[in-house]
C-alpha positions in Angstrom: 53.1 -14.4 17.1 50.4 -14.2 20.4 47.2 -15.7 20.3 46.6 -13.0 22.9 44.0 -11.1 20.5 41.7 -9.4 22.5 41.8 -5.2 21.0 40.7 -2.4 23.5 39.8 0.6 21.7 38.4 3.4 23.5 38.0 1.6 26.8 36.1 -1.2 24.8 37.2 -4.6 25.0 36.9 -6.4 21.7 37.2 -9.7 20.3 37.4 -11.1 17.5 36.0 -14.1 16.0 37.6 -16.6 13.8 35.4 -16.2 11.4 35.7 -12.8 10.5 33.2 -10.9 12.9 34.3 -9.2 15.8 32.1 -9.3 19.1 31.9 -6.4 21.9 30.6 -8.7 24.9 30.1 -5.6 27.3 27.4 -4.8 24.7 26.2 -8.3 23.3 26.8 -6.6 19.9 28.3 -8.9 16.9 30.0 -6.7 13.7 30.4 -8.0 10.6 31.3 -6.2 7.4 31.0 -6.3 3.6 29.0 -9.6 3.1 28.4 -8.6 -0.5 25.2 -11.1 -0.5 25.0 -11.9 -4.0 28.4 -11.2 -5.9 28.7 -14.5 -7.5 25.4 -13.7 -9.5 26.2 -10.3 -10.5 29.5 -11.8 -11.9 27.5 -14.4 -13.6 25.0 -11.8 -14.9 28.7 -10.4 -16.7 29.7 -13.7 -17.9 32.1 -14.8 -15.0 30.8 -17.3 -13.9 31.1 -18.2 -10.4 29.6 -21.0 -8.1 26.0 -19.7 -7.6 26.4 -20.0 -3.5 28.2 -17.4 -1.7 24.8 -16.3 -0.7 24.1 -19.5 1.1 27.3 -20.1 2.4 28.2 -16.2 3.6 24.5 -16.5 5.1 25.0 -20.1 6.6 28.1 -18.8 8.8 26.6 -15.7 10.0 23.4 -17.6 11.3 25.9 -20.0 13.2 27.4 -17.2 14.8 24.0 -15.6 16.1 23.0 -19.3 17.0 26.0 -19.5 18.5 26.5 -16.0 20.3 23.1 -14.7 20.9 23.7 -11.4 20.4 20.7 -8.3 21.5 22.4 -6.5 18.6 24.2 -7.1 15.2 25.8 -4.4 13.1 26.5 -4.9 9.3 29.1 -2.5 8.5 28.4 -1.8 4.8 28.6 -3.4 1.2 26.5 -6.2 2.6 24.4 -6.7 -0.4 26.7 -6.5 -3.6 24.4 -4.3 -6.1 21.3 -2.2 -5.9 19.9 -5.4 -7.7 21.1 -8.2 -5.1 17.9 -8.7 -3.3 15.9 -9.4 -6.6 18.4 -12.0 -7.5 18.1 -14.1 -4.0 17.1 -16.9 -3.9 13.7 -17.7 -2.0 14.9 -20.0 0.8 17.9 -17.1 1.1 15.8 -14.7 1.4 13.5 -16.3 3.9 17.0 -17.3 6.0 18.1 -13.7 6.1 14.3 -12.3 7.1 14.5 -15.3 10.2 18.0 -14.0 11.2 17.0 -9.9 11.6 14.0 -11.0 12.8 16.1 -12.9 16.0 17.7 -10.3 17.0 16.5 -7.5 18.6 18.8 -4.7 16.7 19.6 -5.3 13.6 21.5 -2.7 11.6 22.6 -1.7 8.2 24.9 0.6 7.6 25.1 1.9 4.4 28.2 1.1 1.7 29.6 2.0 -1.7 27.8 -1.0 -3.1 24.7 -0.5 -1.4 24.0 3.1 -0.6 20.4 2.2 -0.4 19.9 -1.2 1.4 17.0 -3.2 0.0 14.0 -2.9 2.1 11.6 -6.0 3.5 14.6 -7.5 5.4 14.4 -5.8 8.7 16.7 -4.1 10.9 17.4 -0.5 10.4 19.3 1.2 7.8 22.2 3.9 8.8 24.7 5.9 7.0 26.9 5.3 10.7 26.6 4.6 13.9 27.6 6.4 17.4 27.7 3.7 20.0 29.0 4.7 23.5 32.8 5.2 22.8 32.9 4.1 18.9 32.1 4.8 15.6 30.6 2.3 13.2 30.9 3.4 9.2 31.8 1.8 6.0 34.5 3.9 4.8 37.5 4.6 7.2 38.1 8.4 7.9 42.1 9.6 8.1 42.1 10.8 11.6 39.2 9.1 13.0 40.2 7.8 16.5 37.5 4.6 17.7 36.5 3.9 14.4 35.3 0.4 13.1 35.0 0.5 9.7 35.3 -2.2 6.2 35.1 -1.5 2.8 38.5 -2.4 2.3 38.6 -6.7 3.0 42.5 -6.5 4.8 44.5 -9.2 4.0 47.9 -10.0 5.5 50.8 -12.3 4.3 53.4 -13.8 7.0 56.4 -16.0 6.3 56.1 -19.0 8.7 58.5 -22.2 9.1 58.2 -23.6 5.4 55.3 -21.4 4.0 54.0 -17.8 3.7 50.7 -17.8 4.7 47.6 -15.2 3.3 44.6 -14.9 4.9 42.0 -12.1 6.0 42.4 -10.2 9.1 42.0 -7.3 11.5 43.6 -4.2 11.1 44.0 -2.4 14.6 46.7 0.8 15.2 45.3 1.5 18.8 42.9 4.2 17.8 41.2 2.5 14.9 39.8 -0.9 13.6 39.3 -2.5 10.0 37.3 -5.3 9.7 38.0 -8.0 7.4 35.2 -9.2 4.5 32.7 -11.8 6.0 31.2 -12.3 2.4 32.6 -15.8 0.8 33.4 -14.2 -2.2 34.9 -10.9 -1.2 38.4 -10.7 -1.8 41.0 -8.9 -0.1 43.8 -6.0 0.1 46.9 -6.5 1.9 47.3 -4.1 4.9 50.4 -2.8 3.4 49.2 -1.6 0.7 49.0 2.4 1.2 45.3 2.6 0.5 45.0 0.4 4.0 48.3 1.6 6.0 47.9 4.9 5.1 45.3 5.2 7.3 46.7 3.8 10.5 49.6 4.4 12.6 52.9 3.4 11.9 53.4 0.4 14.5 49.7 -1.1 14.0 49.2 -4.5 14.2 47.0 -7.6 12.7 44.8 -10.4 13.9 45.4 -12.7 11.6 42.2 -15.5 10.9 44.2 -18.9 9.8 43.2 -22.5 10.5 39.9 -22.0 12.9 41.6 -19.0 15.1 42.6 -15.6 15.7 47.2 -15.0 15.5 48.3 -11.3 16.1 51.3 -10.1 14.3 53.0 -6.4 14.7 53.6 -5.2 11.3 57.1 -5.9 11.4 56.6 -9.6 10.5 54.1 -8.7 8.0 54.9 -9.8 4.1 54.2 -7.4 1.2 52.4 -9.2 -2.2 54.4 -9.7 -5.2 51.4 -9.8 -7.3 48.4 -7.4 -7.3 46.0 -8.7 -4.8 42.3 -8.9 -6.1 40.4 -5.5 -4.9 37.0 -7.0 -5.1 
């Protein structure tokens, strides 16, 4: 284990954030990926019910970061509002929270996701189905091939056995020549990175960043631990 974490990818120096986002400081440019603002109430609208807050909470921690950071431009990399219907089921005050936080920075974007190919409007920022941005590509969905991709849509997970434990927790993704980002949303979920639908898509020797206890481990994929159970694909 490193806690060197810093991922170059195309020339670009990246870094990413304990929480979950990932920051590009050459471009004062934040990334986060698959909030899925509102799951808990769609579940609850299917009789699962969930604590009504994810919302709030997913909301709460991306407005520290932009307090925090300050960044000129934020890029929401897909599935960030769980169902066409999300944005009629906000709540006022989280609606008003998310209308102040585009409205802060000067480029908000929203690229577009299998959950919401048509972001809700009257939230400002602009709405893309990708993003070209010097040497990268931003998108939702990862593309077999793709070489300085950023991408979600599939919430990586990684296990490792440590002293005593084996520890599970959300993380980067990142063979070199591609990035996937882990779910920001507090309900979201995650996929292990050895499962084929995520390692098929990188190289062989990739690695993971991995988010545990307030920072940011890297792991080869050597020490990485396979799940015994199905994970939940949310």
């Amino acid at each position: 284990m490193t806690m060197d974490t810093t991922m170059t990818l195309r020339g670009a120096a990246l870094a990413p954030d304990p929480s979950g986002a990932l920051v590009w400081p050459a471009e004062r440019t934040l990334v986060v990926a698959d909030l899925h603002l509102e799951k808990g109430s769609a579940f609850a609208a299917r009789g699962r019910m969930l604590p009504p807050y994810d919302t709030r909470a997913t909301l709460s921690r991306l407005a520290e970061l932009v307090e925090r950071l300050a960044p000129e431009r934020v890029i929401c990399l897909g599935d960030s509002f769980h169902d066409r219907r999300a944005a009629s089921r906000m709540e006022a005050g989280d609606v008003a929270r998310l209308r102040d936080l585009t409205g802060r920075v000067a480029d908000w974007l929203w690229v577009t996701g299998n959950h919401d190919p048509q972001p809700p409007e009257g939230f400002g920022g602009r709405i893309l189905d990708e993003l070209t941005l010097g040497p990268l590509t931003f998108r939702h969905e990862a593309v077999p091939g793709a070489i300085g991709e950023l991408s979600g849509h599939l919430h990586p997970v990684a296990a490792v056995v440590v002293p005593g434990r084996r520890v599970r927790e959300r993380c980067f993704a990142f063979d070199g020549g591609k990035l996937i980002l882990p779910a920001f949303g507090a309900f979201a979920g995650g996929l292990n990175v050895l499962d084929p639908a995520v390692s098929g898509l990188l190289a062989a020797r990739f690695e993971v960043h991995l988010l545990a206890r307030g920072k940011v481990h890297r792991f080869p994929r050597s020490r990485l631990s396979p799940d015994k159970a199905s994970p939940d694909k949310a």
